[in-house]
VODOVEX-174976 format. One record per residue (C-alpha): residue number from 1; residue in three letters; x, y, z. Coordinates in pm, 1 decimal. Each point is the difference from the previous one (the first is absolute). Example, Ala and Ser with C-alpha at 12.3 -4.5 7.8 and 13.67 -1.06 7.14 Angstrom:
BEGIN
resi, resn, X, Y, Z
1, ALA, 1230.0, -450.0, 780.0
2, SER, 137.0, 344.0, -66.0
% end
This chain:
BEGIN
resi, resn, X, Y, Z
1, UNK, 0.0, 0.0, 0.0
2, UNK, 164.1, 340.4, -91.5
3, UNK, 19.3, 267.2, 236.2
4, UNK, -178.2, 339.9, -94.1
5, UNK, 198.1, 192.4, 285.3
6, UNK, 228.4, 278.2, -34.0
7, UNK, 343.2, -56.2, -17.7
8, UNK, 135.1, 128.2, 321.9
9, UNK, 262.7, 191.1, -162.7
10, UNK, -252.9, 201.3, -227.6
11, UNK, -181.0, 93.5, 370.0
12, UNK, 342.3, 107.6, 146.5
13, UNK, 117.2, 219.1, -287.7
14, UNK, -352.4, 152.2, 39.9
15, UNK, 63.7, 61.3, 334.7
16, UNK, 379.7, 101.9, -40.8
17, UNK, -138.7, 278.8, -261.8
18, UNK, -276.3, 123.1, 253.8
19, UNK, 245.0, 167.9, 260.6
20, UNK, 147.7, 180.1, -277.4
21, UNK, -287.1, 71.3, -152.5
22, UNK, -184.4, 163.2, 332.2
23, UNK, 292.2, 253.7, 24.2
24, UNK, -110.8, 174.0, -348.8
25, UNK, -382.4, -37.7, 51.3
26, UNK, -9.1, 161.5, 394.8
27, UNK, -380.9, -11.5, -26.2
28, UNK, -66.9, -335.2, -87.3
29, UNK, 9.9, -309.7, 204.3
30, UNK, 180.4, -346.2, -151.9
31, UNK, -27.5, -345.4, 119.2
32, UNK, 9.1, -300.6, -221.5
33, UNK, -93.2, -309.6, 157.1
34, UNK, 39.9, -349.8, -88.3
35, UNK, -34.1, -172.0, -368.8
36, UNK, 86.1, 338.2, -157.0
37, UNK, -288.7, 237.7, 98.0
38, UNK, 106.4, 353.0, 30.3
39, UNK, -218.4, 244.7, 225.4
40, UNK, -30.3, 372.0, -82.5
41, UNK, -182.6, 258.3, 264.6
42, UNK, -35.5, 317.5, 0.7
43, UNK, -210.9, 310.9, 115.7
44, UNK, -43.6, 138.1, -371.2
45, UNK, -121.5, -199.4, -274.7
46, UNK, 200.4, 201.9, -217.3
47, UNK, 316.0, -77.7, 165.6
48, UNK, -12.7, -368.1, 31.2
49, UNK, -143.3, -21.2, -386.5
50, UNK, 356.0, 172.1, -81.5
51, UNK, 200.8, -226.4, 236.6
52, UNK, -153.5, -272.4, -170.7
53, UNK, 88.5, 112.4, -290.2
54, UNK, 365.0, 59.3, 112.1
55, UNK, 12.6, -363.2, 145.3
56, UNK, -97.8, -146.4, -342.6
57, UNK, 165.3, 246.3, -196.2
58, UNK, 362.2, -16.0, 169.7
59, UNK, 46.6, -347.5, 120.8
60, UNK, 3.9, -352.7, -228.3
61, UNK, -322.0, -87.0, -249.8
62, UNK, -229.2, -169.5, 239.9
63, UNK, -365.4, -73.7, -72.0
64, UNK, -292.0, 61.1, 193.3
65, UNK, -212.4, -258.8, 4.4
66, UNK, -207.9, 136.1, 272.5
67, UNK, -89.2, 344.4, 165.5
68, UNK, -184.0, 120.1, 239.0
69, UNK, -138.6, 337.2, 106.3
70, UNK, -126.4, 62.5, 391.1
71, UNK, -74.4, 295.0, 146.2
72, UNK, -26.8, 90.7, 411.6
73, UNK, -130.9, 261.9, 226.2
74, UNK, 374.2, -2.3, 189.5
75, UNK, 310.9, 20.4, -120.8
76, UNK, 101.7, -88.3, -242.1
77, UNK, -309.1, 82.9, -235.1
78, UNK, 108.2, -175.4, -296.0
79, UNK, 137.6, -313.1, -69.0
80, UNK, 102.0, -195.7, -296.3
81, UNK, 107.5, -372.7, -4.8
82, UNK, 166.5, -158.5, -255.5
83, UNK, 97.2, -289.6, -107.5
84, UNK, 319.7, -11.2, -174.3
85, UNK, 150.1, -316.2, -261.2
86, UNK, 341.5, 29.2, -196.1
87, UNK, -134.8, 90.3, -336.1
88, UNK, 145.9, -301.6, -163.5
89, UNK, -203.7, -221.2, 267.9
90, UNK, -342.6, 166.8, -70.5
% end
């Protein structure tokens, strides 16, 4: 039976790239937790949309299989999760 987990290695260079990323993007908070999903918050919709961008934008071609959009009466107001695959993997 094949496994359908993430590599650990793809989840660790995700989480290697947050702390650097955090520094640049001050209002934003970046977790990714286990089998590659990233986590995006912020208090401005705006803000995370462009830090998502960023993310995608700067680091390797992933795909995002899955994303998904919550919103919360504390902070932070936004949040986006997604799910992130090499692109050759996808």
């Amino acid at each position: 039976m094949a496994s359908t987990e993430m590599p650990l290695s793809v989840t660790e260079e995700l989480r290697a790239r947050a702390g650097a990323f955090v520094n640049s993007h001050q209002d934003v908070w970046v977790t990714v937790e286990d089998e590659g999903e990233l986590v995006m918050a912020a208090d401005d919709p705006a803000v995370l949309m462009q830090a998502v961008a960023d993310w995608l934008t700067e680091g390797p071609d992933y795909a995002v299989p899955v994303a998904t959009w919550t919103t919360a009466s504390t902070q932070p107001l936004y949040t986006l999760r997604l799910v992130l695959r090499a692109a050759s993997a996808a």
